[in-house]
C-alpha positions in Angstrom: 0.0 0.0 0.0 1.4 3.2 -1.1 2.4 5.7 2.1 1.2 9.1 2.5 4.0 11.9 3.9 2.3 14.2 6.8 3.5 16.9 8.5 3.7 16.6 12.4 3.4 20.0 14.4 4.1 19.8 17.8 3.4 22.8 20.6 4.0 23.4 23.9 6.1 20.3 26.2 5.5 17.9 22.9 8.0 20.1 20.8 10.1 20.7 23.6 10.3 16.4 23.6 10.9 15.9 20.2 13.6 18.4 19.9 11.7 20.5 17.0 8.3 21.9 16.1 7.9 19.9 13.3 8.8 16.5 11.4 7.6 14.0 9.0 6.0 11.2 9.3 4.8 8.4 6.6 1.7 6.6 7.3 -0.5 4.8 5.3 -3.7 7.0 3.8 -6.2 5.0 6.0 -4.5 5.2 9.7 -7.2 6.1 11.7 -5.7 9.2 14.7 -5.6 5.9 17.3 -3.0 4.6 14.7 -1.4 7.6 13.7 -0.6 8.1 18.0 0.8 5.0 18.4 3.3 5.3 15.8 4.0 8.9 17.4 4.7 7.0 20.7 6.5 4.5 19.4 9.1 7.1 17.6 8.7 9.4 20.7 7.7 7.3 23.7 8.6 10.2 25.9 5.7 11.6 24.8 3.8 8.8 27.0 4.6 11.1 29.9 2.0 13.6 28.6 -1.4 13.1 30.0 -3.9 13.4 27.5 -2.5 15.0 24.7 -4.6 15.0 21.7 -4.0 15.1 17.9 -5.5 17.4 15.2 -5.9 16.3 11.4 -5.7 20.2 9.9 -8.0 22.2 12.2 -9.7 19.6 13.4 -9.7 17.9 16.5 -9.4 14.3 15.7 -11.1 11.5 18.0 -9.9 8.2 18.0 -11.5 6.7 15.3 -11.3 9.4 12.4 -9.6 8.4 9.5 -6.9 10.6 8.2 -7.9 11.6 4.6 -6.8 13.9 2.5 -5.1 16.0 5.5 -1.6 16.0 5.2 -1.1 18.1 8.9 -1.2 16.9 11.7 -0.7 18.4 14.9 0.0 16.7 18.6 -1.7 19.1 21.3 -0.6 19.0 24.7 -3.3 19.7 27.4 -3.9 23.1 28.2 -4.1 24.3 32.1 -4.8 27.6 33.1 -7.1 29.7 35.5 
């Protein structure tokens, strides 16, 4: 199956983890976002030590079983804490 090159954006602690705010990545075009995270953990497993960090497929939030499509950012989103 042919492999689809996305951009990964990181922000906050993630790009402070993987050394830059941005890399590539080569999945396959129908990794769904539960995929896509565990091939980020398993090329950053520091990023294990964030609680809850989510992932965006362009501008969108992307839950668990959403299909990356024609999207070719995606972004890793650290919680947010504030007050």
């Amino acid at each position: 199956m042919m492999e689809k090159e996305i951009t990964l954006h990181a922000y906050g602690i993630a790009a402070e983890i993987l050394g830059k705010r941005q890399t590539i990545l080569h999945v396959t075009p129908n990794h769904t976002a539960a995929q896509i995270k565990t091939i980020i953990l398993e090329r950053y497993p520091e990023l294990g030590n964030i609680n809850g960090f989510q992932l965006a497929f362009g501008n969108n939030f992307a839950q668990e079983e959403d299909i990356i499509s024609g999207e070719t950012q995606v972004s890793i989103l650290p919680p947010v804490s504030g007050g």
